[in-house]
The first five atom37 places (N, CA, C, CB, O) and aatype in JSON, in Angstrom:
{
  "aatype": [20, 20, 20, 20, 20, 20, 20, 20, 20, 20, 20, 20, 20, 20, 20, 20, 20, 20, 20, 20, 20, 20, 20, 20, 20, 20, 20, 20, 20, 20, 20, 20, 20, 20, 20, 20, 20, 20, 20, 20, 20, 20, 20, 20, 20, 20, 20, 20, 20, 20, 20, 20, 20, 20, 20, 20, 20, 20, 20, 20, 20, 20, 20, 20, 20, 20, 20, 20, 20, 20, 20, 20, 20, 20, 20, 20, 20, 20, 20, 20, 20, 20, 20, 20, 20, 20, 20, 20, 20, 20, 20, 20, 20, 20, 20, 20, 20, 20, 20, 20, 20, 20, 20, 20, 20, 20, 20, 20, 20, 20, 20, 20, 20, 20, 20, 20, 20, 20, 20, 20, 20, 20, 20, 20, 20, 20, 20, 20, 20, 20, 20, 20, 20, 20, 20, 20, 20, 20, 20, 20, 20],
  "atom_mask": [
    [1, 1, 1, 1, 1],
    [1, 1, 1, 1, 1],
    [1, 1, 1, 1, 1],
    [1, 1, 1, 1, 1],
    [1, 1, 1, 1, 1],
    [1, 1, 1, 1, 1],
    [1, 1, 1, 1, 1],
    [1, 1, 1, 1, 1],
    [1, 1, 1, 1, 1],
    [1, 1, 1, 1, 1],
    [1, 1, 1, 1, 1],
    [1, 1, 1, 1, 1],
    [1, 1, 1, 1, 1],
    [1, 1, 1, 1, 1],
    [1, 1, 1, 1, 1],
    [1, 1, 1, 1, 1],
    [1, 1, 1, 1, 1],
    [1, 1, 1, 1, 1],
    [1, 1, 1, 1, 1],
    [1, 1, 1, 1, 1],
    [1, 1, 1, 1, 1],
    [1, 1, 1, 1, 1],
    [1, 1, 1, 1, 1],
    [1, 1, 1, 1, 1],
    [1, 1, 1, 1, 1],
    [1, 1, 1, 1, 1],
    [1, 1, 1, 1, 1],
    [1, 1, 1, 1, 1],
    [1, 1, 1, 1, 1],
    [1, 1, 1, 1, 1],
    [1, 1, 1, 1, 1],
    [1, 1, 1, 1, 1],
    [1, 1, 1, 1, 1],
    [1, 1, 1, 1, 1],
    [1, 1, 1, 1, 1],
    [1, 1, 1, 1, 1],
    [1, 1, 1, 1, 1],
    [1, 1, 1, 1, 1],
    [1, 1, 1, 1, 1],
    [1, 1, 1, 1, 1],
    [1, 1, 1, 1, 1],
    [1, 1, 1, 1, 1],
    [1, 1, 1, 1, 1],
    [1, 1, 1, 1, 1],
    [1, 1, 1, 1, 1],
    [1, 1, 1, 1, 1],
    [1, 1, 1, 1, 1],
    [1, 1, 1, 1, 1],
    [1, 1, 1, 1, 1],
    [1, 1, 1, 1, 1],
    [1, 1, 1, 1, 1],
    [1, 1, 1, 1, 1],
    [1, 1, 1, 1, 1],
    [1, 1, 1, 1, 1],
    [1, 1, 1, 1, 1],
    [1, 1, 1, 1, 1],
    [1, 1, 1, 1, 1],
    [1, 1, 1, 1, 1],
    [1, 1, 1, 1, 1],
    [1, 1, 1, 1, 1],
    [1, 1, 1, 1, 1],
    [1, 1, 1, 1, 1],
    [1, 1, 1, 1, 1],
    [1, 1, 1, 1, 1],
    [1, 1, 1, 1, 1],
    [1, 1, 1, 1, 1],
    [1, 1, 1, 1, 1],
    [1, 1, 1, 1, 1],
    [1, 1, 1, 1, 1],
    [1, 1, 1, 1, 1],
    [1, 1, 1, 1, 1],
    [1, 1, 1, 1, 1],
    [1, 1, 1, 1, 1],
    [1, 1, 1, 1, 1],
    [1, 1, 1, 1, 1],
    [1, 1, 1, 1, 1],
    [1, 1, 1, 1, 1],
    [1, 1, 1, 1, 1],
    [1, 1, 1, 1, 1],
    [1, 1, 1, 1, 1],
    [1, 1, 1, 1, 1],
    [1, 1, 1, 1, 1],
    [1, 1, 1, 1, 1],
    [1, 1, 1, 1, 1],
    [1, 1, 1, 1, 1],
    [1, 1, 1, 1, 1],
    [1, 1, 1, 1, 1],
    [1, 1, 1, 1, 1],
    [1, 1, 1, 1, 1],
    [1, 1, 1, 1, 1],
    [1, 1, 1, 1, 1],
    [1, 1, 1, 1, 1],
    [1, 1, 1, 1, 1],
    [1, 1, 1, 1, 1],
    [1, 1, 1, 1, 1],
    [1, 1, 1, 1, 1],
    [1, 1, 1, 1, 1],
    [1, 1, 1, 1, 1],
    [1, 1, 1, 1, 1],
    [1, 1, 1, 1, 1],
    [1, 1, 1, 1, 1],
    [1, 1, 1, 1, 1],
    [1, 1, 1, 1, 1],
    [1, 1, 1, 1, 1],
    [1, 1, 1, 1, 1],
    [1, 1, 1, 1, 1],
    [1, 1, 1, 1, 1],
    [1, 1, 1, 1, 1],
    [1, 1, 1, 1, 1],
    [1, 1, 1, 1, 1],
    [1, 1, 1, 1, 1],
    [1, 1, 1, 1, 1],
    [1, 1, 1, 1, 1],
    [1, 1, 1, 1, 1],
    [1, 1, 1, 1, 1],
    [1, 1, 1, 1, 1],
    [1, 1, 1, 1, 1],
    [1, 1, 1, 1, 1],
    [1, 1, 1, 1, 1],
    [1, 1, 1, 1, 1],
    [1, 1, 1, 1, 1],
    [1, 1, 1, 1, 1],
    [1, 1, 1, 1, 1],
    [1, 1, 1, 1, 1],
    [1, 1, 1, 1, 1],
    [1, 1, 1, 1, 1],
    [1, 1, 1, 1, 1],
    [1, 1, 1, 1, 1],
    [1, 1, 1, 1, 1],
    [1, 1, 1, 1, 1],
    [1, 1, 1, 1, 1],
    [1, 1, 1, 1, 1],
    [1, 1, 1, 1, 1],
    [1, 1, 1, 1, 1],
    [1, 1, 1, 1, 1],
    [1, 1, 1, 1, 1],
    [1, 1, 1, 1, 1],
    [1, 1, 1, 1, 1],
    [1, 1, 1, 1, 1],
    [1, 1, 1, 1, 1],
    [1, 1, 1, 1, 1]
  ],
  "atom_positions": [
    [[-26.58, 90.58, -20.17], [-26.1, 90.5, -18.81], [-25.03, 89.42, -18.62], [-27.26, 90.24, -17.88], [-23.94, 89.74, -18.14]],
    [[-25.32, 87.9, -19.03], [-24.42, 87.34, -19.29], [-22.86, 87.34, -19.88], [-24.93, 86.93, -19.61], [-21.96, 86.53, -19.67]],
    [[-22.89, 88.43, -20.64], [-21.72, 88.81, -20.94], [-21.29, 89.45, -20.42], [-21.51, 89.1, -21.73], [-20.15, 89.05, -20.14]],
    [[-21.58, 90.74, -19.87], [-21.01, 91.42, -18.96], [-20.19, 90.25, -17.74], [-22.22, 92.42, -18.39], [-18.97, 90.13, -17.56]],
    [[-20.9, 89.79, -17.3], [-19.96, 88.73, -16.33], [-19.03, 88.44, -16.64], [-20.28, 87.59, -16.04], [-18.04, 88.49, -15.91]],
    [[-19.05, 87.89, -18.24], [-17.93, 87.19, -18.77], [-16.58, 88.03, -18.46], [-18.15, 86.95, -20.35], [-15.47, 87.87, -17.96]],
    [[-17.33, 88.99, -19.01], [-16.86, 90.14, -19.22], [-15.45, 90.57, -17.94], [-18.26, 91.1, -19.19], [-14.26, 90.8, -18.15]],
    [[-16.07, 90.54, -16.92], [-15.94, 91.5, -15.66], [-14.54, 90.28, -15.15], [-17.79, 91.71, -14.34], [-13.43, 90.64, -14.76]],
    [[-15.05, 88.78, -15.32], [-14.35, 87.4, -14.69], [-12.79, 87.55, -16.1], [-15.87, 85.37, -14.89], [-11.75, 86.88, -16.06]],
    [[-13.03, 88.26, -16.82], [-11.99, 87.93, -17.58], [-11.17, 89.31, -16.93], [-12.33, 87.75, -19.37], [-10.19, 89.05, -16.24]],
    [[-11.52, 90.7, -17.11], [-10.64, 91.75, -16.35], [-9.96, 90.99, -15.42], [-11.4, 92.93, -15.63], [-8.81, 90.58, -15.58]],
    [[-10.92, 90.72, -14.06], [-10.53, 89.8, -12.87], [-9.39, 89.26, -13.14], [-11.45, 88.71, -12.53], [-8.39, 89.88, -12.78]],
    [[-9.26, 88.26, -13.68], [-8.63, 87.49, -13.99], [-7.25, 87.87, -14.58], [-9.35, 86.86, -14.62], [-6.24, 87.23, -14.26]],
    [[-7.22, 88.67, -15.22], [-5.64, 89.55, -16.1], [-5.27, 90.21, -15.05], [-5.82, 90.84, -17.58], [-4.12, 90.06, -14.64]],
    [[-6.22, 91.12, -14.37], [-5.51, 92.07, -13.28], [-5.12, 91.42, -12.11], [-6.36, 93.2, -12.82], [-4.62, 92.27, -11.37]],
    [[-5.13, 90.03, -11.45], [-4.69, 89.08, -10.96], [-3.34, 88.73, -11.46], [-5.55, 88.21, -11.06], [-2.41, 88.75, -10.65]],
    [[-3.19, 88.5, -12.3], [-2.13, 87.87, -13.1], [-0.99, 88.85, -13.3], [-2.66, 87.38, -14.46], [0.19, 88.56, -13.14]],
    [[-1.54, 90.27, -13.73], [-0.34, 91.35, -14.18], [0.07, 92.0, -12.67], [-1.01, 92.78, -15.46], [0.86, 92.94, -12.56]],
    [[-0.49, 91.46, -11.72], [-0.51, 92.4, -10.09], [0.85, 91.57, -9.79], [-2.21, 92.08, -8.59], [1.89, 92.13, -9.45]],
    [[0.75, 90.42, -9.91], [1.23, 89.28, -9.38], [3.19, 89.95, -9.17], [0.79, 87.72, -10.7], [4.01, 89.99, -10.08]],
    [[3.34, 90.22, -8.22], [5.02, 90.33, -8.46], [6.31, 89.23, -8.36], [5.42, 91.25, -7.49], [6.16, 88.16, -7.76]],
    [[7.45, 89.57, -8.94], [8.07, 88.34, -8.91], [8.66, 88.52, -7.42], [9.18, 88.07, -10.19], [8.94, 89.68, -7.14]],
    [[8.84, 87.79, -6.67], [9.51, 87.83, -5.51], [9.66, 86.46, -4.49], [8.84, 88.89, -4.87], [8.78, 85.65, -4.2]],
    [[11.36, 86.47, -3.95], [11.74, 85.41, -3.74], [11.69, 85.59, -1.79], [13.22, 85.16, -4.68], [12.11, 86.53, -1.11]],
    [[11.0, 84.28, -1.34], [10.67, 84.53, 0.5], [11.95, 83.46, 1.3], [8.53, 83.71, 1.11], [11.86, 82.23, 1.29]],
    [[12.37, 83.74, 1.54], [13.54, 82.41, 2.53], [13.36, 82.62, 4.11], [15.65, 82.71, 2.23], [13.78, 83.72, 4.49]],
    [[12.84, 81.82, 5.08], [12.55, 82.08, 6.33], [13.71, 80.57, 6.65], [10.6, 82.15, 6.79], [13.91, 79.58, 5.94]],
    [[14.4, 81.04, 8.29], [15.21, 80.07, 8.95], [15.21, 80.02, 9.81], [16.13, 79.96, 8.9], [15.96, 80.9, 10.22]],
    [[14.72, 79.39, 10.74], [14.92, 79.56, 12.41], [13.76, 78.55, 13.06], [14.61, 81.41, 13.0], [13.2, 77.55, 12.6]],
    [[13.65, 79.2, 14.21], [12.13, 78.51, 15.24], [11.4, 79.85, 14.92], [12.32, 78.12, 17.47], [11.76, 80.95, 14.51]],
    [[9.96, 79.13, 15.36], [8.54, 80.15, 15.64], [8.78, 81.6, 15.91], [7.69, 79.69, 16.98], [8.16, 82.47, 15.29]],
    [[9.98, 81.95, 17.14], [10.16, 82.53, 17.47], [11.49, 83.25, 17.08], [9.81, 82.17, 18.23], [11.21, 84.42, 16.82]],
    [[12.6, 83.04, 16.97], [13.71, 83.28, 16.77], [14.2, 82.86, 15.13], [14.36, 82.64, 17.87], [14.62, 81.72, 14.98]],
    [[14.14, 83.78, 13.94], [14.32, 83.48, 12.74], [14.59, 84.69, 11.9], [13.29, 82.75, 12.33], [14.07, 85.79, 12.05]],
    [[15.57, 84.28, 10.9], [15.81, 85.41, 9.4], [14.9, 85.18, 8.35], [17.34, 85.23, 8.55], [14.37, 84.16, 7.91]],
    [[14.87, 85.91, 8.16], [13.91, 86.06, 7.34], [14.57, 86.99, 5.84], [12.7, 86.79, 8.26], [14.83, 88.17, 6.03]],
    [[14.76, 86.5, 4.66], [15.14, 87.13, 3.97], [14.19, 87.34, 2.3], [16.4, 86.62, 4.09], [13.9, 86.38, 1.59]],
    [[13.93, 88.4, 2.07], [13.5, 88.8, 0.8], [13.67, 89.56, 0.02], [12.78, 88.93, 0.73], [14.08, 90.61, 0.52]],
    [[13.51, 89.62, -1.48], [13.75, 90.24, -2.24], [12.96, 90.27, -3.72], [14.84, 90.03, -2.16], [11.95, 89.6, -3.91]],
    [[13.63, 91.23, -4.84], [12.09, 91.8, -5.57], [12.99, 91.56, -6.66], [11.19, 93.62, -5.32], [14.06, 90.95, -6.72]],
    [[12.07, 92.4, -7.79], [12.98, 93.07, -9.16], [13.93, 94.16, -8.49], [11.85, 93.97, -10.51], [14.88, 94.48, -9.22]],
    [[13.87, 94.9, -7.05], [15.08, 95.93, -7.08], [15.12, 96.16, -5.79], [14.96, 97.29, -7.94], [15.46, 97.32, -5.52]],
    [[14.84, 95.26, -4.64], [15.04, 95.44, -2.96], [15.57, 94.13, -2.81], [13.57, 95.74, -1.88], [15.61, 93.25, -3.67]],
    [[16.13, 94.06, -1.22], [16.45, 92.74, -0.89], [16.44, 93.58, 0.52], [17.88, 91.79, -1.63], [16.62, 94.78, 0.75]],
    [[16.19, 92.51, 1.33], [15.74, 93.48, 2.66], [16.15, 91.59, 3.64], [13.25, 94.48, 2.61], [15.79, 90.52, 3.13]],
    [[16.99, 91.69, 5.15], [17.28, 90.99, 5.45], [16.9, 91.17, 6.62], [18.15, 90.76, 5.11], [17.44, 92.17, 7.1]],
    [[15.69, 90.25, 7.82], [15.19, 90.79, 8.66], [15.55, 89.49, 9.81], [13.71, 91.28, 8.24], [15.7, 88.31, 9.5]],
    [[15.65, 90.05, 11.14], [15.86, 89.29, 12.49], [14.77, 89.22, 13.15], [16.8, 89.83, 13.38], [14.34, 90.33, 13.45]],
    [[13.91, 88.01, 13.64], [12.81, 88.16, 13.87], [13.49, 87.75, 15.74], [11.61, 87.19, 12.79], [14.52, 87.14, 15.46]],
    [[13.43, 87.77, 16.78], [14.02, 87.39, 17.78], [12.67, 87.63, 18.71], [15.42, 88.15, 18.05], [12.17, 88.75, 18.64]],
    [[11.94, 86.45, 19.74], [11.16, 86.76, 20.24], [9.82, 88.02, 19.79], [11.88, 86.85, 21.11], [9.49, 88.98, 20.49]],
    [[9.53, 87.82, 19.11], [8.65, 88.47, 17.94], [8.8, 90.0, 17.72], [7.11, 88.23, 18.24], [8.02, 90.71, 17.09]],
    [[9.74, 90.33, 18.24], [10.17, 91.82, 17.41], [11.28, 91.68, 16.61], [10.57, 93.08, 18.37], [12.29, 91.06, 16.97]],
    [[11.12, 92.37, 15.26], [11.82, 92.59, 14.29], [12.88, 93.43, 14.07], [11.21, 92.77, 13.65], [12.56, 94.58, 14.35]],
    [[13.79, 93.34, 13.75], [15.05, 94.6, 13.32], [15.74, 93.73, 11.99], [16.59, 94.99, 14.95], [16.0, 92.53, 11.9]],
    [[15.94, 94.99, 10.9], [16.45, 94.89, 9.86], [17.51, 95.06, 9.61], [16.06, 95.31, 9.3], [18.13, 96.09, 9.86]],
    [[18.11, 93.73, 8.85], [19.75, 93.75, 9.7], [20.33, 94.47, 8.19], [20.75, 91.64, 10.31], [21.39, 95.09, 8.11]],
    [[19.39, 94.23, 7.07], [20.19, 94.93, 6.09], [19.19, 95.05, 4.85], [21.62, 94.11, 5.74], [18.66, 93.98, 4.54]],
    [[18.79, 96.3, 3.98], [18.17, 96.53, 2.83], [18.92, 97.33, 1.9], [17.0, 97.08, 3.06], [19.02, 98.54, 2.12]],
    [[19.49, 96.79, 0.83], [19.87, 97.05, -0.42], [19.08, 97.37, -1.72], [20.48, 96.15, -0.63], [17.91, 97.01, -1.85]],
    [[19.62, 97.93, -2.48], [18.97, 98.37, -4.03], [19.6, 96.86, -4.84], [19.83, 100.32, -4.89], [20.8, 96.6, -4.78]],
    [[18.89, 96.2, -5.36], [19.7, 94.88, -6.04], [19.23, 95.34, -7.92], [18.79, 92.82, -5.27], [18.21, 95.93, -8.29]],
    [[20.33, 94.84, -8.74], [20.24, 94.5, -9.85], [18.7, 93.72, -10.56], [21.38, 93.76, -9.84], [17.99, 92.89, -9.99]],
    [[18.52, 94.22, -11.71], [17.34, 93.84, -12.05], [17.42, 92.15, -12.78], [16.8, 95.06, -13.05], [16.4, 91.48, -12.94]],
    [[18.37, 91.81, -13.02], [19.28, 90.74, -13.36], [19.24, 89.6, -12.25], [20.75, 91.34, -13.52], [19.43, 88.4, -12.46]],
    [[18.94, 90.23, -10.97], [19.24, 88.77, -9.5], [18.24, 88.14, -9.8], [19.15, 89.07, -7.55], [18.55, 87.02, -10.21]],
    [[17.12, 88.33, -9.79], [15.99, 87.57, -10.18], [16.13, 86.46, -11.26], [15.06, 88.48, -10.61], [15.78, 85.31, -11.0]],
    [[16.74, 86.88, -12.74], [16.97, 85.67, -13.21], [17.93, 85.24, -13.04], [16.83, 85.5, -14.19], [18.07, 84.22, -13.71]],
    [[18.88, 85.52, -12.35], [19.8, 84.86, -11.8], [19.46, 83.83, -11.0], [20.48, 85.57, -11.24], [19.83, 82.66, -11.08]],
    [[18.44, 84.54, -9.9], [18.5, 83.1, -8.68], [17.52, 82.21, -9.59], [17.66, 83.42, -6.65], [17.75, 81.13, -9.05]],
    [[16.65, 81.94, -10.52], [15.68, 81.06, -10.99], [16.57, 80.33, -11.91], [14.39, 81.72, -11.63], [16.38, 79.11, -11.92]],
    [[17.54, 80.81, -12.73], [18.55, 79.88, -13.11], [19.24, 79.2, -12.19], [19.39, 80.42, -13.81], [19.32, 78.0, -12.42]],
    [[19.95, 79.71, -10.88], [20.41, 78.68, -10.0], [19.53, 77.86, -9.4], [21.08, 79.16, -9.07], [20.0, 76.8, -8.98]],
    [[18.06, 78.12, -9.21], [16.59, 77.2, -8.88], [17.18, 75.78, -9.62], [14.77, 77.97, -9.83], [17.73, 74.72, -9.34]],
    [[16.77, 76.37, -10.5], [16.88, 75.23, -11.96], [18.2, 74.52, -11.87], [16.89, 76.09, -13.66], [18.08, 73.3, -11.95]],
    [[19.42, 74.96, -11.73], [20.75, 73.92, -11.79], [20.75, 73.4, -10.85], [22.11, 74.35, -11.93], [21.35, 72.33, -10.81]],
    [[20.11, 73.86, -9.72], [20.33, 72.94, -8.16], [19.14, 72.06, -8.24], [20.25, 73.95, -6.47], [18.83, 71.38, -7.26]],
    [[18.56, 72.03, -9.16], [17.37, 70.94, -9.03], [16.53, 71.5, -7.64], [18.07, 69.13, -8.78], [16.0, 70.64, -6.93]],
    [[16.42, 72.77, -7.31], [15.51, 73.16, -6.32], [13.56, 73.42, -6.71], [16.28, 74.58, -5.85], [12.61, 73.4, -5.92]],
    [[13.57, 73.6, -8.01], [12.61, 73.93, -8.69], [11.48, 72.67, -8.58], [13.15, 74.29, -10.06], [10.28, 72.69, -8.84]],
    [[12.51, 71.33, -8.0], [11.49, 70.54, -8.25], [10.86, 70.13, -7.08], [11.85, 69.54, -8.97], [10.03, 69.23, -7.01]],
    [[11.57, 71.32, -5.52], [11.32, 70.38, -4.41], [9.96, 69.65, -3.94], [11.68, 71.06, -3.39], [8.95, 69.97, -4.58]],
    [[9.87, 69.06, -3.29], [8.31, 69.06, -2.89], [8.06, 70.15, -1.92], [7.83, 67.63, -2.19], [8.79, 70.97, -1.35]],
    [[6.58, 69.84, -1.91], [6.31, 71.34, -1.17], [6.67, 70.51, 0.54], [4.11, 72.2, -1.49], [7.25, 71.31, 1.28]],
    [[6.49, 69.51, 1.01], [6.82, 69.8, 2.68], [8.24, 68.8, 2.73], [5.26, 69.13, 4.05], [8.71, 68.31, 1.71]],
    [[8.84, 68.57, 4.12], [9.82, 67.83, 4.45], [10.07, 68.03, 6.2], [11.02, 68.25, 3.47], [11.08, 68.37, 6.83]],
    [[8.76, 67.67, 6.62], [8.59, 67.48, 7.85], [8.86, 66.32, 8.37], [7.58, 67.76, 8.14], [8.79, 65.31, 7.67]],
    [[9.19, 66.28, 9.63], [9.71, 64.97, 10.29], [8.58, 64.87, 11.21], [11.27, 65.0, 11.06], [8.1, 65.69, 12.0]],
    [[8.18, 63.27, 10.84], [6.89, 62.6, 11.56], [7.12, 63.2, 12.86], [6.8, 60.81, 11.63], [8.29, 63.54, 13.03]],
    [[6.46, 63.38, 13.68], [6.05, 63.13, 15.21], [6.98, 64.27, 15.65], [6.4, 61.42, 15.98], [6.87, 64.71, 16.79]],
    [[8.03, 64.84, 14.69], [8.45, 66.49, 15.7], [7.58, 67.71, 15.21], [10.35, 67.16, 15.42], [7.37, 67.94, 14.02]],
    [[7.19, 68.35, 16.1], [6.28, 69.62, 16.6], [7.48, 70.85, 16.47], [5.57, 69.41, 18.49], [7.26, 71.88, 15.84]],
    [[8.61, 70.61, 17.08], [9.61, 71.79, 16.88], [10.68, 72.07, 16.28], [9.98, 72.09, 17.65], [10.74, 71.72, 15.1]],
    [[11.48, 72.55, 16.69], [12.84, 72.89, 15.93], [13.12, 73.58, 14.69], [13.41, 71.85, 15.68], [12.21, 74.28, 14.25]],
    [[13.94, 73.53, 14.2], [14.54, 74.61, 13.12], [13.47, 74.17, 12.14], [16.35, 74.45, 12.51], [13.09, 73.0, 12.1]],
    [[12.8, 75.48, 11.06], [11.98, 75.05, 10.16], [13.01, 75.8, 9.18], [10.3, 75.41, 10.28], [13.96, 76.47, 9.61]],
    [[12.79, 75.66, 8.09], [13.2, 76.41, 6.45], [11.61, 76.33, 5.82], [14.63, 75.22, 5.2], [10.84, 75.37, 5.83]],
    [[11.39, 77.84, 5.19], [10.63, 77.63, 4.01], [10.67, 79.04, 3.01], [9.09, 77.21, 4.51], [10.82, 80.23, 3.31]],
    [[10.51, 78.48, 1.93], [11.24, 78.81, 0.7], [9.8, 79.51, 0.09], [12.07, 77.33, -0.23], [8.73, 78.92, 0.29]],
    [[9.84, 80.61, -0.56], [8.8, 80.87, -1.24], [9.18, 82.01, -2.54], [7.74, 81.35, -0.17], [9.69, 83.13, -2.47]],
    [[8.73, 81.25, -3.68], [9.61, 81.72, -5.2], [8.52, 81.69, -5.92], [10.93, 80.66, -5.95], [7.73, 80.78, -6.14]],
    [[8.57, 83.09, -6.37], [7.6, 83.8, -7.84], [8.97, 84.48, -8.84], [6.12, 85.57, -7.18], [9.82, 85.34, -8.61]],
    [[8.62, 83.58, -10.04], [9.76, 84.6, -11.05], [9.13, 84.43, -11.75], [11.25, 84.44, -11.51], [8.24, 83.79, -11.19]],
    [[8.72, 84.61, -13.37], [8.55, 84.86, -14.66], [6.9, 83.45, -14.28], [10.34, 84.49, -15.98], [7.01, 82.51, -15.06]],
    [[6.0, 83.34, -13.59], [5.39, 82.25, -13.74], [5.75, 81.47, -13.25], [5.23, 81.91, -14.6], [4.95, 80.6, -12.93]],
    [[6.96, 81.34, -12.94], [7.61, 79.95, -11.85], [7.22, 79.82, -10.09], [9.54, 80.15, -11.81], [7.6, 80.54, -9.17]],
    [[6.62, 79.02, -10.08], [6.32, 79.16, -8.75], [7.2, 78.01, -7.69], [4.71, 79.01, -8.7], [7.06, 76.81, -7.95]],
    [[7.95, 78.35, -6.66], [8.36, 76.98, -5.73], [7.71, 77.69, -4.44], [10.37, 76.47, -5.55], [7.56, 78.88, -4.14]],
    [[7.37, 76.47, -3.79], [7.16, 76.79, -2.5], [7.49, 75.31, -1.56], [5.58, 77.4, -2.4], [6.85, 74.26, -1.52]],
    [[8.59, 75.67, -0.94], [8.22, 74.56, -0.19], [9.09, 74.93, 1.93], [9.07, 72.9, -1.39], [9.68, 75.87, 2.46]],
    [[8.62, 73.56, 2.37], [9.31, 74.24, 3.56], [9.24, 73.2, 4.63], [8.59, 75.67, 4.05], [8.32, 72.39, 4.53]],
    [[9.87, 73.12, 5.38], [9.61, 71.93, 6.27], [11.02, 71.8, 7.82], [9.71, 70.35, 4.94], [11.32, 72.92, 8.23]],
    [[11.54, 70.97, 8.34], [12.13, 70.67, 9.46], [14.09, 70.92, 8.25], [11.35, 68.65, 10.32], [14.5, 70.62, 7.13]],
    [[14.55, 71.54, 9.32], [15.87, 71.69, 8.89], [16.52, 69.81, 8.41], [16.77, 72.6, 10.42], [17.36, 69.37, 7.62]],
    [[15.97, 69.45, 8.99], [16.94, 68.17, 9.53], [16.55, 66.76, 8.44], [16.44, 67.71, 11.52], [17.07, 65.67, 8.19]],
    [[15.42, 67.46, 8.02], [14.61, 66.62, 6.99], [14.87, 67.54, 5.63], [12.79, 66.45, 7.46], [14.18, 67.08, 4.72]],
    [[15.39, 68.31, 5.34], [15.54, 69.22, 4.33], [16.08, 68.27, 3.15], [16.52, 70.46, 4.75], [16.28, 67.1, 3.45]],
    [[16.35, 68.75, 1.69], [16.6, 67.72, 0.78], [17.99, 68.22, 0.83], [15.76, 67.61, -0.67], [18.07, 69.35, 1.32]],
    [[18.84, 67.82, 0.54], [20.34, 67.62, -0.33], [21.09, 69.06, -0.59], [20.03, 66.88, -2.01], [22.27, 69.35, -0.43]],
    [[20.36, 69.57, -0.89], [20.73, 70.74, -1.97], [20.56, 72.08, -1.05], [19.58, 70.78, -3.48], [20.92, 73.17, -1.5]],
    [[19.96, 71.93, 0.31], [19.51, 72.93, 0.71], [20.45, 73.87, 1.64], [18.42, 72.54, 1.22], [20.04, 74.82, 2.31]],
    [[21.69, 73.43, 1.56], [22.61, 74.06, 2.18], [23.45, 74.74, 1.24], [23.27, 73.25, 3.0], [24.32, 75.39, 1.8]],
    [[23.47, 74.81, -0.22], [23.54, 75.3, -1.11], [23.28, 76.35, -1.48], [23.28, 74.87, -1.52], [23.97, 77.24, -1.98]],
    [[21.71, 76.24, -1.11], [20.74, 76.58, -1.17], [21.25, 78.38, -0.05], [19.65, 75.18, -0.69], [21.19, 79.55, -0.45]],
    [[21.53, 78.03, 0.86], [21.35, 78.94, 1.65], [22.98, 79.59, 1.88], [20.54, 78.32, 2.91], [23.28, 80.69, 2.34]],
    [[23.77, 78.6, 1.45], [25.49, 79.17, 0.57], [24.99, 80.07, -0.41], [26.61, 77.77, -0.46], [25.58, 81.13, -0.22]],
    [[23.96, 80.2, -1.64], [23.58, 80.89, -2.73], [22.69, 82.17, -2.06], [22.75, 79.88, -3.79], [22.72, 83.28, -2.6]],
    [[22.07, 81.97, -1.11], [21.59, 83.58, -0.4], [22.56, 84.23, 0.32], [20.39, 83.54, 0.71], [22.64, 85.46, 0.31]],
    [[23.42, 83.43, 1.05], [24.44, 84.39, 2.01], [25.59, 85.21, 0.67], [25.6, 83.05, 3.44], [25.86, 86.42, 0.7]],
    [[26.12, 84.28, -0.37], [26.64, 84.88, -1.28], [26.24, 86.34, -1.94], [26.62, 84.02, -2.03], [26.89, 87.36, -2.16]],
    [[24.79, 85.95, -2.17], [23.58, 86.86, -2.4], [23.6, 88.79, -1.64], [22.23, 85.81, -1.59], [23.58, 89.96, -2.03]],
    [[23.64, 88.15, -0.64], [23.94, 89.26, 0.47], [25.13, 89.96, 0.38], [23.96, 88.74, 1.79], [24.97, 91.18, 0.31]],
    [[26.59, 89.46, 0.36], [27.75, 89.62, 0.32], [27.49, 90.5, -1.08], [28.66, 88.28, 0.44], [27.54, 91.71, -0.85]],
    [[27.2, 90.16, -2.58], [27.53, 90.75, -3.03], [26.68, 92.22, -3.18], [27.86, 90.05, -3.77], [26.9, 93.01, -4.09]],
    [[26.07, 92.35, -2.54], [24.91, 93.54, -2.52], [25.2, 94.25, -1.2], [23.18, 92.95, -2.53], [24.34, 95.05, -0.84]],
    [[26.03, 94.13, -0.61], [26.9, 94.32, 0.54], [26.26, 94.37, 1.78], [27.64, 95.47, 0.44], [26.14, 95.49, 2.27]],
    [[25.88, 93.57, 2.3], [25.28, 93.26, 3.91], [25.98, 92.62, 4.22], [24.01, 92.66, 4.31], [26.26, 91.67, 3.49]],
    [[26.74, 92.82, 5.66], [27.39, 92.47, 6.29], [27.08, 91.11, 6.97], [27.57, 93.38, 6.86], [27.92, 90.3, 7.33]],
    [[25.57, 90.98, 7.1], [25.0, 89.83, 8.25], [24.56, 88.89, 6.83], [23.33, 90.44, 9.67], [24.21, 89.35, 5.74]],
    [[24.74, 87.27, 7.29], [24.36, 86.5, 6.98], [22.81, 85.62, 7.16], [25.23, 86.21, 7.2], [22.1, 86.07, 8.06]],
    [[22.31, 84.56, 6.48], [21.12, 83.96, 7.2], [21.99, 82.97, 8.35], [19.96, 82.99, 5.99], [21.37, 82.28, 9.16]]
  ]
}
């Protein structure tokens, strides 16, 4: 019986792991009013969240290649290492960013107050609007 468990916690465990997809999350705005942009091994889908209804300002077929593309630009922008928050003491509102990255095992997540953001993060969001442009969507984050 004991093995069987073993057994069952090890399946568990692989089919966790092989489910897992690579996919990159970028959110920008307030609570209410924000883009929202994501993408896979072969979608990229660019969404307007405005007073909590949604419209999709643009979904493309992307290259199987963007993926290691953007985790190599992770890595040269030194984004890979952000910390996970960058909130500003004692504000409750305003513009948030948060970032959420699965590629090959690589995980970033981080997210916090525009205004407190690190260095790199306007780059950061120069490297998604580029992103868009070349997969041809007209609208930016």
């Amino acid at each position: 019986m004991p093995m069987q468990r073993l057994l069952l916690l090890f399946i568990l465990a692989c089919s966790s792991y092989f489910t897992r997809a690579d996919q990159v999350t970028y959110e920008l705005g307030s609570y209410r009013d924000k883009s929202l942009l994501t993408y896979s091994e072969s979608s990229l889908k660019l969404i307007a969240i405005k007073g909590g209804s949604e419209s999709v300002l643009c979904s493309s077929v992307i290259s199987e290649d963007t993926l290691a593309h953007s985790l190599e630009f992770f890595k040269e922008a030194g984004i890979i290492s952000w910390e996970p928050t960058y909130f500003s003491e004692g504000k409750l509102d305003g513009v948030v960013f948060k970032l959420s990255v699965e590629i090959n095992n690589v995980s970033i997540s981080s997210m916090g107050h525009l205004d407190s953001a690190p260095k790199k993060h306007l780059q950061l969001v120069r490297y998604f609007n580029q992103l868009l442009v070349v997969n041809g969507c007209s609208k930016s984050i």
